[in-house]
C-alpha positions as CSV (number, residue, x, y, z in Angstrom):
1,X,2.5,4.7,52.9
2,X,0.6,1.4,51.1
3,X,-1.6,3.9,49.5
4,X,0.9,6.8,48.4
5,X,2.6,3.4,46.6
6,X,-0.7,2.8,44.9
7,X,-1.6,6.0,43.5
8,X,2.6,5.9,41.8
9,X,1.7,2.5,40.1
10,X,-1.8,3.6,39.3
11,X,-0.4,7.1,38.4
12,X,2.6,5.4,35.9
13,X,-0.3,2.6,34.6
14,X,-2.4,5.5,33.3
15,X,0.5,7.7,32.1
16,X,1.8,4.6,30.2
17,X,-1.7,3.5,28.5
18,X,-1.8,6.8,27.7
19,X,1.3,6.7,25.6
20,X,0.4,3.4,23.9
21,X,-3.4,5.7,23.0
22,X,-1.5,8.3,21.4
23,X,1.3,6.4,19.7
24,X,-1.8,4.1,18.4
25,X,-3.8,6.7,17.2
26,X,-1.0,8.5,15.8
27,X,0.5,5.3,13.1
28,X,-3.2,5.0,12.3
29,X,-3.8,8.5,11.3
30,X,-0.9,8.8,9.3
31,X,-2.0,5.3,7.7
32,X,0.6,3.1,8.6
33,X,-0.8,0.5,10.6
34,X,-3.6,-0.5,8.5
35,X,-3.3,-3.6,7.9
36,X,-6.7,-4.9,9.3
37,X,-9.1,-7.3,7.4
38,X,-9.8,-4.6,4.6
39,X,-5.8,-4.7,4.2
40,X,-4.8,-8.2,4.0
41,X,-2.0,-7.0,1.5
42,X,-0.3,-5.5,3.6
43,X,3.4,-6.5,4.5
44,X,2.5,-9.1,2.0
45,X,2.4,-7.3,-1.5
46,X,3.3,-3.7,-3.4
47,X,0.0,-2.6,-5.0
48,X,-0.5,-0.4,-8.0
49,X,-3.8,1.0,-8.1
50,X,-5.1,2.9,-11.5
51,X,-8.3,4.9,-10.9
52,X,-10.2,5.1,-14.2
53,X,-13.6,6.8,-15.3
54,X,-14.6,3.7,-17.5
55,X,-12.6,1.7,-19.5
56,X,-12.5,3.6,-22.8
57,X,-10.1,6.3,-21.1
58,X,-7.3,6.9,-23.4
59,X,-4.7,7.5,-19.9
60,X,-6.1,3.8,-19.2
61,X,-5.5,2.3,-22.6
62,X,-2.2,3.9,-22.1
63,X,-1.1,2.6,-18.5
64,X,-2.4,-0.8,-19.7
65,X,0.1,-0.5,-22.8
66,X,2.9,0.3,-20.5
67,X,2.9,-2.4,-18.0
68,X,1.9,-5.3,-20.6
69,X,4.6,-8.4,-21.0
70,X,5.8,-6.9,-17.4
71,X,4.5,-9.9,-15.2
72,X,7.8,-11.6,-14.6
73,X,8.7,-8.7,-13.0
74,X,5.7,-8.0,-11.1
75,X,5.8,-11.1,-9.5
76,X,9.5,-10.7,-8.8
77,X,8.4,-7.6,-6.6
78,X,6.1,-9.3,-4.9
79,X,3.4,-6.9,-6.7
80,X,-0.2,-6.8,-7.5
81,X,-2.1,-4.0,-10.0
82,X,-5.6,-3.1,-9.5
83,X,-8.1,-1.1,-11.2
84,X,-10.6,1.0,-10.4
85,X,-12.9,1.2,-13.5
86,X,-16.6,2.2,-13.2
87,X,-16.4,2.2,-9.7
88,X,-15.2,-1.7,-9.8
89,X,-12.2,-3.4,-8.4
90,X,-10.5,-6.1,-10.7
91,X,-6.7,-7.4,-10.1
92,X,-5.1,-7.3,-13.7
93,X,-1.5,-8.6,-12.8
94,X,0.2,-10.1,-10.2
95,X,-0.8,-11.6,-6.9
96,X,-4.7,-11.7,-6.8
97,X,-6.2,-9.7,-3.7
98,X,-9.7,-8.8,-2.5
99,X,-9.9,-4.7,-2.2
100,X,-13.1,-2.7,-2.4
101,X,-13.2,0.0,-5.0
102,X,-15.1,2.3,-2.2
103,X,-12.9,1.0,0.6
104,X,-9.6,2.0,-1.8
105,X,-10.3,5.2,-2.8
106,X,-11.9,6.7,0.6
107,X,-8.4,5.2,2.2
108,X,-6.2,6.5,-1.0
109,X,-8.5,9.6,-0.5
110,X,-9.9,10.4,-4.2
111,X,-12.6,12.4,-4.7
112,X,-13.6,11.6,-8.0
113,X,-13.3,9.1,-10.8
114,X,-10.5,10.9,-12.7
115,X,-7.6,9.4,-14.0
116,X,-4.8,8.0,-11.3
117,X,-2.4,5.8,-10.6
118,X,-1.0,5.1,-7.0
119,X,2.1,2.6,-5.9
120,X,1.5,1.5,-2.6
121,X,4.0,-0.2,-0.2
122,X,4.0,-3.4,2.0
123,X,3.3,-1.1,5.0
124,X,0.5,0.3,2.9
125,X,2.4,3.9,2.5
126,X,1.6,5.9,-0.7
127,X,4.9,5.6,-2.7
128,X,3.9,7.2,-5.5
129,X,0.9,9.6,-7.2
130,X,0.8,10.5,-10.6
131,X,-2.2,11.5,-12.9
132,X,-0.4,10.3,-15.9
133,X,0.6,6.9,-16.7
134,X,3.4,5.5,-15.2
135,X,6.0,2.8,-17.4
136,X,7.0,-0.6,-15.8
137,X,10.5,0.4,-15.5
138,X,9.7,4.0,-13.2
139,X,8.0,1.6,-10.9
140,X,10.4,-1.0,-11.0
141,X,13.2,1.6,-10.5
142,X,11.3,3.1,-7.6
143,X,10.7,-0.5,-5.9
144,X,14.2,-1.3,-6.1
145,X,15.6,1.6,-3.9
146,X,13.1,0.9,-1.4
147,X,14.9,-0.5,2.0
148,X,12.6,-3.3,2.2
149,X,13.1,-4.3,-1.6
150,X,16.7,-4.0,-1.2
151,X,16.6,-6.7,1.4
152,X,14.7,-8.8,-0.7
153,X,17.1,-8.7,-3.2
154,X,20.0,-9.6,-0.9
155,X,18.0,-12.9,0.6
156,X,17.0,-13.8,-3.1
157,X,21.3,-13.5,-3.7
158,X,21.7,-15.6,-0.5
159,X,19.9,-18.2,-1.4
160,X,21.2,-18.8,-4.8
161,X,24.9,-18.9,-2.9
């Protein structure tokens, strides 16, 4: 009898840790829950990442252009924009963070040095791609329907109540 009752807790223990493996394994794979030491950023800051052969690229010139006099709002957002020039990682704007430009792009999975830009959530999620430059506004737009942005906004309205 004592020993059938052992082998049901010992049978539910390993049916259980099981289920924590898989559910693990599962939000890492889909990149979720990577927010360990080479994602400090995460839950912390949006990131816009712009992939660039070398800084002469007319696409980079361009994206440059577009978010330029936008820092009031990138700071609003809580953001930070990166690029990836010459296989070199440099915040431009917003909140400074420490990001490899090897680490980044085998995570953001680029192949090559081409022309990119990437919006990535708090929870590290790609929330945009695009191979063309992107203006201030379509990220701000994109931002602000984002749940976690929306709740932002209604705690920054609460506190000026």
């Amino acid at each position: 009898m004592v020993l059938q009752e052992g082998l049901v807790i010992y049978n539910a223990v390993i049916r259980i840790g099981l289920v924590l493996l898989f559910t693990s394994l599962s939000f890492a794979m889909n990149g979720k829950l990577m927010a360990g030491p080479s994602h400090a950023w995460a839950w912390k800051h949006r990131v816009v990442v712009v992939f660039a052969p070398d800084g002469r690229d007319g696409a980079l010139s361009r994206q440059r252009d577009a978010l330029a006099g936008t820092e009031a709002f990138i700071a609003d957002r809580h953001m930070s924009v990166i690029e990836i020039v010459n296989g070199e990682a440099n915040t431009v704007m917003g909140a400074r963070i420490d990001v490899s430009a090897s680490g980044m792009k085998k995570f953001l999975r680029k192949n090559d040095d081409s022309f990119e830009v990437f919006l990535l959530g708090k929870d590290t999620g790609v929330k945009l791609r695009s191979t063309e430059p992107v203006t201030g506004d379509a990220l701000f737009s994109l931002i602000d329907t984002m749940p976690m942005r929306q709740q932002e906004m209604r705690s920054d309205r609460a506190g000026r109540s």
